[in-house]
N, C-alpha and C positions, 0 to 999 in steps of 0.2 A: 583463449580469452582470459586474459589478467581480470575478470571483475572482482568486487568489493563494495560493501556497504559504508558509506562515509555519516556522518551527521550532519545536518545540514550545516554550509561556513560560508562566508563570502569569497572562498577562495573558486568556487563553483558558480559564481553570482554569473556572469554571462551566460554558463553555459545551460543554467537553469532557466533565466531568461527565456531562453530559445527552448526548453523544452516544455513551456506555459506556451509559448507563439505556433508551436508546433499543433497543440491541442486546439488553438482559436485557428488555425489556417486549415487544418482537419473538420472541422464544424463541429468540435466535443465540448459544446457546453459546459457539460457537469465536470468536466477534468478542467479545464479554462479558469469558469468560475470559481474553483476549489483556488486555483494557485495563483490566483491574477493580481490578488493581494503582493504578491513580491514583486509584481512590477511597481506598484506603486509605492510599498516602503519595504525594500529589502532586508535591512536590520532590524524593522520592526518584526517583518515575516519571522526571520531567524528568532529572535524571542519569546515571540507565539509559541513557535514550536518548542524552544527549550522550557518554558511555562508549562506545554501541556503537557512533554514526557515528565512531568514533575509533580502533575497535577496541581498548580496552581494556577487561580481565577479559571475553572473549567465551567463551561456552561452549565446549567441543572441538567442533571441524566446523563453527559457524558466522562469518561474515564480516563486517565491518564494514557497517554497514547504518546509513544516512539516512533518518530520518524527518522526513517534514515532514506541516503540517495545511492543509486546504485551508477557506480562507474565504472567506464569502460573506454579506457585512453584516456582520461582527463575530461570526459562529459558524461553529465547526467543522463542515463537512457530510461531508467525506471525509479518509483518511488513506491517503498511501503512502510506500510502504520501497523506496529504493534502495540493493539491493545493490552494494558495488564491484567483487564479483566474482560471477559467474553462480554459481548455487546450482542442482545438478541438482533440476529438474520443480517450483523455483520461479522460478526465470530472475533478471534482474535489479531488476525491479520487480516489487511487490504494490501493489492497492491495495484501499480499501474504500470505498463509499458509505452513510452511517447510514440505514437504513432508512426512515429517515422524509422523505431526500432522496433516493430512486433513481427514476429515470424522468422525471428533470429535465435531461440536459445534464450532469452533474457527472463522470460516470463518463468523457466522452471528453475532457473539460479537464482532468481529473485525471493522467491519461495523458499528454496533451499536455505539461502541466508538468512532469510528474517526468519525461519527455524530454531537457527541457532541463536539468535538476540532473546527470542521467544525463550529458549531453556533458559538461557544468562539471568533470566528475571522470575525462574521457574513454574514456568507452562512446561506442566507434563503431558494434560490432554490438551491439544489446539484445535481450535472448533476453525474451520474456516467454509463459508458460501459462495456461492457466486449464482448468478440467472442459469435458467435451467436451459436457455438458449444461448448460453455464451460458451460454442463448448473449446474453443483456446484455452478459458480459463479451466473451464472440467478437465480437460488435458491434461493443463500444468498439476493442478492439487492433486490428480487421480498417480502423475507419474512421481509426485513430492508421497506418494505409499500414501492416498487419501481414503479415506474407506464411508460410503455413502450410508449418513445413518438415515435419509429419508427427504423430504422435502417441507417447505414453509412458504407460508404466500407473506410477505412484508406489505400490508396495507396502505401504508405510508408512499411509499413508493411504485406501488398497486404493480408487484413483481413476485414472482414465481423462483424462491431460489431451492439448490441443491446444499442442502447441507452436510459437511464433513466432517470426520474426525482425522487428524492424525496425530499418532502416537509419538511423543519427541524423546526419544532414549537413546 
């Protein structure tokens, strides 16, 4: 596997495309509704997101957040968000794998690399969560050396996550 973290560009605009259509043909809502904005203004989408890793015009409460896209041959299989500052019962990373690439390897490379954007911007401690029934993702953190410092219920989201440490050195 050649993967790599890209920033988002329109040299990826179909292929992301299809990895927003993958999520509405899946029935995933919350990943759909997160990204359905590039279908409708692609360039705008790309500016959002170089605004946010910039932290400019960010909503009240949230934080300058890096996105990058993970490929593999020339299409987007995953995307994650590095926050610059830990965000309570999201930590400092998110990521996703499009459903139509999960149960390949993606999800603990995905990891792995936004590790390193995470140091580039220096997170030494990275907090990262996830649902305490989602355990693909406990998987991936637990095999990215995640070390369980306990659990949190996110009210908001009325969900039960595992929260992690790992150490970026």
């Amino acid at each position: 596997m050649d993967l790599f973290l890209a920033e988002p560009n329109s040299k990826y605009k179909k292929s992301f495309e299809q990895y927003v259509m993958a999520y509405k043909e899946a029935g995933e809502d919350y990943y759909f509704n997160k990204y359905k904005r590039a279908l409708e203004d692609f360039k705008g989408y790309i500016g959002y997101l170089e605004n946010y890793s910039k932290g400019i015009a960010l909503p009240k409460d949230e934080v300058a957040t890096s996105t990058y896209w993970l490929i593999d041959n020339n299409e987007v299989v995953g995307v994650t968000r590095v926050r610059h500052e830990e965000v309570e019962y999201a930590g400092h990373i998110g990521y996703d794998i499009s459903p139509i690439y999960r149960n390949k390897g993606y999800g603990s490379k995905i990891l792995k690399l936004a590790l390193k954007e995470a140091e580039k911007i220096g997170i030494k401690d990275v907090i990262v969560t996830c649902n305490v029934e989602n355990e693909a993702s406990r998987k991936i953190i637990e095999k990215n050396k995640g070390k369980v410092l306990g659990t949190v219920f996110d009210e908001e989201e009325d969900e039960k996550l595992y929260k992690y440490l790992i150490l970026n050195n």
